[in-house]
C-alpha positions as CSV (number, residue, x, y, z in Angstrom):
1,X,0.0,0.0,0.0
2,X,1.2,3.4,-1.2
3,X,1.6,6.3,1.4
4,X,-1.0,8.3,0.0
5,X,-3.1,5.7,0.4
6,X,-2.7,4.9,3.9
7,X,-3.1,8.3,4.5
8,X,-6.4,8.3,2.9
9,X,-7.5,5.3,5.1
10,X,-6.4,7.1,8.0
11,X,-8.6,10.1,6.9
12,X,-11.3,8.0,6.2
13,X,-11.6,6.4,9.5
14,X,-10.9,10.0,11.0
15,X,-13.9,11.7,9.4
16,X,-16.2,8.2,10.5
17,X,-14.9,8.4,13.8
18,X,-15.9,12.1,14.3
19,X,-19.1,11.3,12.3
20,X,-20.5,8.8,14.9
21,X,-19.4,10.8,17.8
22,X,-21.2,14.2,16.8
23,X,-24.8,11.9,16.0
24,X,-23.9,10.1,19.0
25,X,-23.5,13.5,21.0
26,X,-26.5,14.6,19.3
27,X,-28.9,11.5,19.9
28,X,-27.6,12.2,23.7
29,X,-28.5,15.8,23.9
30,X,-32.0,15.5,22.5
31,X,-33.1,12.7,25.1
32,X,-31.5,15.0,27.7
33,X,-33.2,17.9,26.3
34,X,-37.0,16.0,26.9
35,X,-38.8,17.4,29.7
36,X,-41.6,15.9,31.6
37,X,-43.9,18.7,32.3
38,X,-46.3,17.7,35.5
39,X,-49.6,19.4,35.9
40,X,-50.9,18.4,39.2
41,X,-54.8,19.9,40.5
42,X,-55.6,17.9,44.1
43,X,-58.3,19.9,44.6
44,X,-58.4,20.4,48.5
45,X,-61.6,22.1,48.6
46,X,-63.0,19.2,48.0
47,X,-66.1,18.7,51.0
48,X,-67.1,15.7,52.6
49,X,-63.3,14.9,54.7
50,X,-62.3,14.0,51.0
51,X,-59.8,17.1,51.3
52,X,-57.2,15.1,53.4
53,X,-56.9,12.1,51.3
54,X,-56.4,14.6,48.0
55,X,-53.6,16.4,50.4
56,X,-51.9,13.1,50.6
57,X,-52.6,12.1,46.6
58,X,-50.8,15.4,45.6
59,X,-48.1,14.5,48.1
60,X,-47.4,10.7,46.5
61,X,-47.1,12.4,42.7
62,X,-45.3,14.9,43.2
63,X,-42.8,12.5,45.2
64,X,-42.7,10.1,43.6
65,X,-42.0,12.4,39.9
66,X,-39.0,14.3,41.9
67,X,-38.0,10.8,43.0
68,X,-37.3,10.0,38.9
69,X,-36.8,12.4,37.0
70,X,-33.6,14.7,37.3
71,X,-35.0,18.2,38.2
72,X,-33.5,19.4,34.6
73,X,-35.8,17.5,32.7
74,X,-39.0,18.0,35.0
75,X,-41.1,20.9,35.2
76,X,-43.8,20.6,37.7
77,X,-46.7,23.1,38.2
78,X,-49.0,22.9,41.0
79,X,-52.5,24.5,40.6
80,X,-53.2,25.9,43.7
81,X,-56.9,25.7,46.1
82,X,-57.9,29.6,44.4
83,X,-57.1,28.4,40.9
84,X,-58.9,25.5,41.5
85,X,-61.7,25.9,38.1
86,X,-62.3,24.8,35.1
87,X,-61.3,27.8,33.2
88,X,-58.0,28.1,35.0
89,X,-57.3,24.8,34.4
90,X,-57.1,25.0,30.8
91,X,-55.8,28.2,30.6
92,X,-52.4,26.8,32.9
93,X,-52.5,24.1,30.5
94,X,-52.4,26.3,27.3
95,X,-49.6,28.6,28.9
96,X,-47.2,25.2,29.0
97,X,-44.3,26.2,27.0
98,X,-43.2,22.8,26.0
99,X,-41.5,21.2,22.8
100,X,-43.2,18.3,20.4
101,X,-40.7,16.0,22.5
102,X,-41.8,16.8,25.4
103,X,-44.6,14.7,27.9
104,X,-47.7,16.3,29.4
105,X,-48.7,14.8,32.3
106,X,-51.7,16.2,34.4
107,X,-53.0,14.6,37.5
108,X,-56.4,15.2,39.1
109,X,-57.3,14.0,42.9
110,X,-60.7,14.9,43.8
111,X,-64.6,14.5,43.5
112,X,-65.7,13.3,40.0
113,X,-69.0,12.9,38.2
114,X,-70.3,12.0,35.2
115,X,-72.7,13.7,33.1
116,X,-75.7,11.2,31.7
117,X,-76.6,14.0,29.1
118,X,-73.6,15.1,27.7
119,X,-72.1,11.3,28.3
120,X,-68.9,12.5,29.9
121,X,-66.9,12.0,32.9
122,X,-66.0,15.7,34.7
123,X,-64.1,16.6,37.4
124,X,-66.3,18.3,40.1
125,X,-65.3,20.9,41.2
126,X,-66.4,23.2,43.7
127,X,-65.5,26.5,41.9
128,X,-66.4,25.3,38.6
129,X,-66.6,21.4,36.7
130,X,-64.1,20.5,33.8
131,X,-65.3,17.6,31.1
132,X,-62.4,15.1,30.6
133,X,-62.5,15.3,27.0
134,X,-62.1,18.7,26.7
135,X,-59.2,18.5,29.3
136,X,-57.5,16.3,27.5
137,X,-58.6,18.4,23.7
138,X,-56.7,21.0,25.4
139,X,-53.4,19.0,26.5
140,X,-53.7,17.4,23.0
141,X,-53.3,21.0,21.3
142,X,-50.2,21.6,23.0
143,X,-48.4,18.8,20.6
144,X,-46.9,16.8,23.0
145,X,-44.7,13.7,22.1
146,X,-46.7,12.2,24.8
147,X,-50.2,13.0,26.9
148,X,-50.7,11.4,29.9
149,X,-53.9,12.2,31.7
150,X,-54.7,10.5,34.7
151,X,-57.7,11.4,37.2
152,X,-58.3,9.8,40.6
153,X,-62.1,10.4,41.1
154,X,-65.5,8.9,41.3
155,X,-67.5,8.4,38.5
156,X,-70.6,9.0,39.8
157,X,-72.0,12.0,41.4
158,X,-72.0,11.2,45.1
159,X,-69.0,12.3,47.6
160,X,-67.0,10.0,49.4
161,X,-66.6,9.9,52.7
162,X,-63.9,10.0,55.0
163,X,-61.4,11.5,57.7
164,X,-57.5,11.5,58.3
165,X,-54.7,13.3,59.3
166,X,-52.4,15.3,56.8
167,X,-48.6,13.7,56.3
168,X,-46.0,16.5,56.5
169,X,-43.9,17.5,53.6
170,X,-40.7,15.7,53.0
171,X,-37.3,16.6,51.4
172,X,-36.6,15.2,48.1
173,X,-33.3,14.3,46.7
174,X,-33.6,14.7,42.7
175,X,-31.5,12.1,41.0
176,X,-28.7,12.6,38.5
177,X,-30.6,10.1,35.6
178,X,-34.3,9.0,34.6
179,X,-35.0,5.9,36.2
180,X,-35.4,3.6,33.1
181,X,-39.6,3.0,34.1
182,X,-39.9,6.7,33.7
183,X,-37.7,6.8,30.8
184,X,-39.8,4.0,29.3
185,X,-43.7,5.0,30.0
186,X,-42.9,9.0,29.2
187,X,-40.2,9.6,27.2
188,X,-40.2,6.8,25.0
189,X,-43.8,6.8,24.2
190,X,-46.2,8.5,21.7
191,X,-49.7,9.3,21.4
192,X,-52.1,9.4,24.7
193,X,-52.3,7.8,28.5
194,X,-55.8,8.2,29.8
195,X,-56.9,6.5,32.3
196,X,-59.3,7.1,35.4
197,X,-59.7,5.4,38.9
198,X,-63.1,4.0,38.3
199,X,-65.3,2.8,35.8
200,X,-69.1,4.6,34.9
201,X,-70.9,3.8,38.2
202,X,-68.6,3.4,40.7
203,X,-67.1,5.2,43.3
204,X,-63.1,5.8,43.7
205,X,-62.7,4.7,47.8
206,X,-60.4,6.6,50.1
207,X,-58.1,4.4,52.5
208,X,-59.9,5.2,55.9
209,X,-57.8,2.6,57.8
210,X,-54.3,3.0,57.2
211,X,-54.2,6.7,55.7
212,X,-52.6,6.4,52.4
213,X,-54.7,8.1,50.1
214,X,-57.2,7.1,47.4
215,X,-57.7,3.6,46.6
216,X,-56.4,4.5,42.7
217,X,-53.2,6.9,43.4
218,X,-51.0,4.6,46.4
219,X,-51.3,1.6,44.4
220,X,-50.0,3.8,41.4
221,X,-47.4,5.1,43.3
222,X,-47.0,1.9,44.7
223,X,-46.3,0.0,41.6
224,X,-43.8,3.1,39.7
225,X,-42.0,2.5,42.7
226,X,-41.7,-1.3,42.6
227,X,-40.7,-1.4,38.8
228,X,-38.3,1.7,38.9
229,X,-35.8,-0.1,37.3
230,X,-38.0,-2.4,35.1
231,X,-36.7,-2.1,31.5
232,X,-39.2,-4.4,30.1
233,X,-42.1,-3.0,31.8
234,X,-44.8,-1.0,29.1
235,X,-48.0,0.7,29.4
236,X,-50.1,-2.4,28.7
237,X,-48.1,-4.7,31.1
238,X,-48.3,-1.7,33.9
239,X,-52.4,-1.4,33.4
240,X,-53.0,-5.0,33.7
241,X,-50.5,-5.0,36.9
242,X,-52.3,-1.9,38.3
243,X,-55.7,-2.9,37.9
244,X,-56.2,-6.2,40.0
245,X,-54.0,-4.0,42.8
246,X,-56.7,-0.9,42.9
247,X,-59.4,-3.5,43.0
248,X,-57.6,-5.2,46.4
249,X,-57.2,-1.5,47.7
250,X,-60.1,-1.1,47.6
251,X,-61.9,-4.5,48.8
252,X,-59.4,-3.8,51.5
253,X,-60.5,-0.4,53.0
254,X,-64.4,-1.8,51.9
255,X,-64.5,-5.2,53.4
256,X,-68.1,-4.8,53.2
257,X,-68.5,-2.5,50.1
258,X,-69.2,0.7,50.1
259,X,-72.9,1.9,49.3
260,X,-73.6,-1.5,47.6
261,X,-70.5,-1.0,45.9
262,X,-67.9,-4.2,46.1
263,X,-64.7,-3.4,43.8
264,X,-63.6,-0.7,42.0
265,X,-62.3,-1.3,38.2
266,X,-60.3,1.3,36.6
267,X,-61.1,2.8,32.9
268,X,-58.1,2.1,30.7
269,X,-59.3,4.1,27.8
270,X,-56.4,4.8,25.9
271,X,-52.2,4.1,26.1
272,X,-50.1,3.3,23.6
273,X,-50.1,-0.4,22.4
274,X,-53.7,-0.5,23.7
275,X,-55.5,-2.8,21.2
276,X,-58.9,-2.5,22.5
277,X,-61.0,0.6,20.5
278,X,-61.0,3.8,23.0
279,X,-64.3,5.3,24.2
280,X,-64.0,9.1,23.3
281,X,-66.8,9.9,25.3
282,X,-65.6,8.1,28.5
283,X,-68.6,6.3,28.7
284,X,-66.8,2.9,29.3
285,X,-70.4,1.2,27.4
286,X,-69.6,-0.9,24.7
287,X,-70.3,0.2,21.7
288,X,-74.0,-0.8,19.8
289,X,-73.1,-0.6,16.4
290,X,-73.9,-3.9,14.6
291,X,-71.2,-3.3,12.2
292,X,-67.8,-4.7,13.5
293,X,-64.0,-3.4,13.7
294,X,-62.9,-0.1,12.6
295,X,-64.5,2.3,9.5
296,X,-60.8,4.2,10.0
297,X,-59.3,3.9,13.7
298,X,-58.3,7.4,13.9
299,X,-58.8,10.0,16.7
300,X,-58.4,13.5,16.0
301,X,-58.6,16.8,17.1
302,X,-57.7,20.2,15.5
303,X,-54.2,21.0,14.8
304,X,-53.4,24.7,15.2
305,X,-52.2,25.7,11.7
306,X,-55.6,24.1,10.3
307,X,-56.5,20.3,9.8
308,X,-57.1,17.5,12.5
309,X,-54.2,16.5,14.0
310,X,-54.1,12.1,14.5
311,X,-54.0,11.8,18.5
312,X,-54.6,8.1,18.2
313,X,-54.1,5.2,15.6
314,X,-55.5,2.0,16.3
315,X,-54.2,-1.2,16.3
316,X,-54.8,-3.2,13.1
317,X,-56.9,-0.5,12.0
318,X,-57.1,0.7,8.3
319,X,-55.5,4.0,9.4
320,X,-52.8,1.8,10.7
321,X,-52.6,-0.2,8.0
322,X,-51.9,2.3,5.7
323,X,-48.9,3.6,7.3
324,X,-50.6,6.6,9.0
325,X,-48.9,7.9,12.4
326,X,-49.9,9.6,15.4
327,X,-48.9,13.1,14.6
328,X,-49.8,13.0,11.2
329,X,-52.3,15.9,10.2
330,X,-55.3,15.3,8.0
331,X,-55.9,18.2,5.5
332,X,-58.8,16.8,3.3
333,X,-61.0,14.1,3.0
334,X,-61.6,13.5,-0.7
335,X,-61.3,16.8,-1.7
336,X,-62.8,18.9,1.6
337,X,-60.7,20.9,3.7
338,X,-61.5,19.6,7.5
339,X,-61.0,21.7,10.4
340,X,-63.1,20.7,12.8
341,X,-64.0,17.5,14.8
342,X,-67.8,17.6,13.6
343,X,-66.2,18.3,9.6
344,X,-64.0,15.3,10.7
345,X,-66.7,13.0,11.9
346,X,-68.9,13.8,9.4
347,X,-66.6,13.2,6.3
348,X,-65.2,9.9,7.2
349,X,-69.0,9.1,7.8
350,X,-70.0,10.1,4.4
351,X,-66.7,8.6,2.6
352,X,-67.3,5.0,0.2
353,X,-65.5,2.0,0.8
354,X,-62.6,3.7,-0.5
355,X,-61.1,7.5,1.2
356,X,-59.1,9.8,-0.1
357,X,-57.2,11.4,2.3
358,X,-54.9,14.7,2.1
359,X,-52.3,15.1,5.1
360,X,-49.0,16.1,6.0
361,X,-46.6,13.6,6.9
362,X,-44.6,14.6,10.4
363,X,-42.0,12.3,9.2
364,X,-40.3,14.4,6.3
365,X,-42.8,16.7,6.3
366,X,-44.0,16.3,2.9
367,X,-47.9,16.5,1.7
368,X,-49.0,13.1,0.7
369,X,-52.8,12.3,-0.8
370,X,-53.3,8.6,0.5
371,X,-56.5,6.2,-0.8
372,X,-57.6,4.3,2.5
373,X,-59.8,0.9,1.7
374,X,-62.1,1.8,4.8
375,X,-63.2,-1.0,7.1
376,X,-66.8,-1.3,6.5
């Protein structure tokens, strides 16, 4: 081999060398640039000795996020017993200054209720109610990598009752790294988490006895804890953990039920990798239609530079199957622009067998003009 050409080899493998390190070095500096933002509303007005029990809720997440997350990559914002309304809700929501990599997470401890007319589930509060869906329509329009909305409530409209001492505040130690559960469920996900303490009809029970908190949150809390450093553990494997746990919370603190009430099942009604369809509504009723699987498997909502931006692509759905992604935004369908969740609804309604659909690919960003072969 001639010198020049061992110099050129040497060169070569130089310039590779520096190559990998720099997208190495870049790789690492966006996941360290991710941010968790926390939202948490324990609303501590609520009445009937369910105040306590929130005080102690509020105390568990916001713990147990500090005890995770390094406090560069966690933003946590507590909405305070004044604030506590619908309107400012939202409106701390919509002032989140996040990036489309970021996670959303907002928490709710307090009464719930749902709504038999408008078929929704609301938080019930006592300076004014919030419907989950528009809660979540809100987080949703903020573009997050990741939405996680989880609510420890009833879902019926009756307090629950119950009395115990506050815990005192404790000093947290912020980490240096994500533990890889938190890493796993929030940053590596996309697409939505929502999921409430109890199905339509029951009530979400207090601990009374041993002064933990709500029969949903402790056994949450519980179970981050326990599977900190579980690599393998995902959002569907963590549901089906968590839900036979709440259920023996709450047999525990209700041996003998509570108002005719004998377990409490929590609503699962979206998180990625879920396979089952979601209920938008929060209705947890099946649905009646006597046609079967999906027309398109897409949930929407509108995107802020116009269209309906995908929040939600269903397994083995004919979204999914054509390659869509959650992010994508939907311009037109066949030929009309859509803006709006009704133009949405209506459109895909209306559509053939066939659906021609106009949208912007987040991938590369390029406008593609897709023919789905709808389900039914």
């Amino acid at each position: 081999m001639t010198v020049s050409k061992k110099i050129q080899k040497i060169c070569f493998r130089f310039v590779f060398l520096f190559l990998f390190f720099v997208v190495a070095a870049t790789v690492t500096q966006q996941a360290s640039a991710q941010k968790i933002h926390l939202v948490i509303a324990a609303d501590i007005n609520a009445e009937g000795g369910v105040d306590a029990f929130v005080k102690i809720d509020q105390h568990k997440i916001k713990q147990l996020f500090e005890s995770n997350i390094p406090d560069s990559q966690l933003k946590i914002t507590m909405i305070s017993a004044e604030e506590m309304q619908g309107s400012n809700i939202l409106k701390t929501i919509d002032s989140l200054e996040i990036s489309n990599e970021d996670t959303i997470v907002f928490y709710y401890s307090g009464h719930g209720g749902f709504d038999r007319q408008k078929q929704e589930q609301f938080l019930q509060l006592k300076l004014g109610n919030l419907y989950r869906p528009e809660l979540l329509k809100h987080i949703q329009q903020k573009q997050p990598r990741l939405s996680v909305l989880l609510t420890d409530c009833c879902n019926v409209q009756i307090d629950v009752m119950g009395t115990v001492q506050e815990r005192q505040s404790e000093v947290i130690t912020f980490p240096q790294e994500i533990s890889p559960l938190f890493a796993t469920l929030f940053f590596h996900c996309k697409g939505i988490v929502d999921i409430t303490s109890s199905k339509l009809g029951e009530y979400s029970g207090c601990d009374v006895k041993k002064n933990r908190g709500s029969c949903f949150t402790y056994p949450f809390v519980d179970l981050m804890k326990a599977h900190k450093d579980n690599v393998e553990m995902d959002w569907d494997k963590f549901v089906a953990e968590l839900a036979p746990k709440v259920d023996e919370a709450f047999k525990e603190c209700y041996p003998n039920g509570c108002r005719g009430q004998m377990s409490q099942t929590i609503a699962a009604f979206s998180y990625p990798g879920k396979q089952e369809p979601s209920e938008p509504t929060h209705t947890n009723q099946p649905s009646t239609d006597a046609k079967k699987g999906y027309r398109f498997g897409v949930r929407a909502v509108p995107h802020q530079g116009g269209g309906m931006r995908m929040l939600e692509i269903i397994e083995n759905s004919p979204a999914q199957r054509s390659g869509l992604e959650v992010g994508d935004v939907i311009l037109e369908i066949n030929g009309k622009t859509i803006n709006t969740e009704q133009e949405y609804s209506d459109a895909v309604d209306a559509s053939g067998q066939k659906m021609q659909v106009k949208l912007i690919n987040t991938r590369d960003g390029k406008t593609i003009t897709p023919t789905i072969e709808l389900g039914w």
